[in-house]
C-alpha positions, 0 to 999 in steps of 0.5 A: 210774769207768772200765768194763772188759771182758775177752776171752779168746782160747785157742789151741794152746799156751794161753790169752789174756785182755786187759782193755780200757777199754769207752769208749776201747777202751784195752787196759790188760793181758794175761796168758797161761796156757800149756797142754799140746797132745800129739800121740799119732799123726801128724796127731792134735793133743789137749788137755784141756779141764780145761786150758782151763778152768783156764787161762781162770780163771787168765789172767783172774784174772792180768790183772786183779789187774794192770791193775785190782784190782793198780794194775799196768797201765803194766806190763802195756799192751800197744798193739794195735799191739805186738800184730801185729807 
């Protein structure tokens, strides 16, 4: 049976989880939440941290009823390659 690890990656406009396969490195999915940034003043950028929590929960739960519990991940692969350009 095959392991997998998942890595999270939140930015200005939202959060990012991908699901690897431990022994090859494979990514098997991705899945984005995106959050609000408000920008009250010049210069001042603000998020809600609840957001972030939230979004990792959900981005987390979204790849992985894709790539594993879903039986979905040919949908949802995505190779490192793709991902730089």
């Amino acid at each position: 049976m095959a392991k997998y690890v998942v890595g999270v990656d939140g930015g200005t406009g939202g959060i990012r989880a991908g699901l690897f396969e431990i022994a090859t490195g494979t990514p098997v999915g991705f899945a984005d939440t995106p959050y609000e940034t408000t920008y009250p003043r010049p210069g001042w950028a603000e998020q809600d941290p609840n957001d972030w929590w939230a979004g990792m929960g959900s981005s987390v739960r979204k790849v992985l009823a894709r790539g594993v519990g879903g039986g979905r991940a040919e949908e949802t692969h995505k190779s490192l390659d793709d991902l730089r350009r």
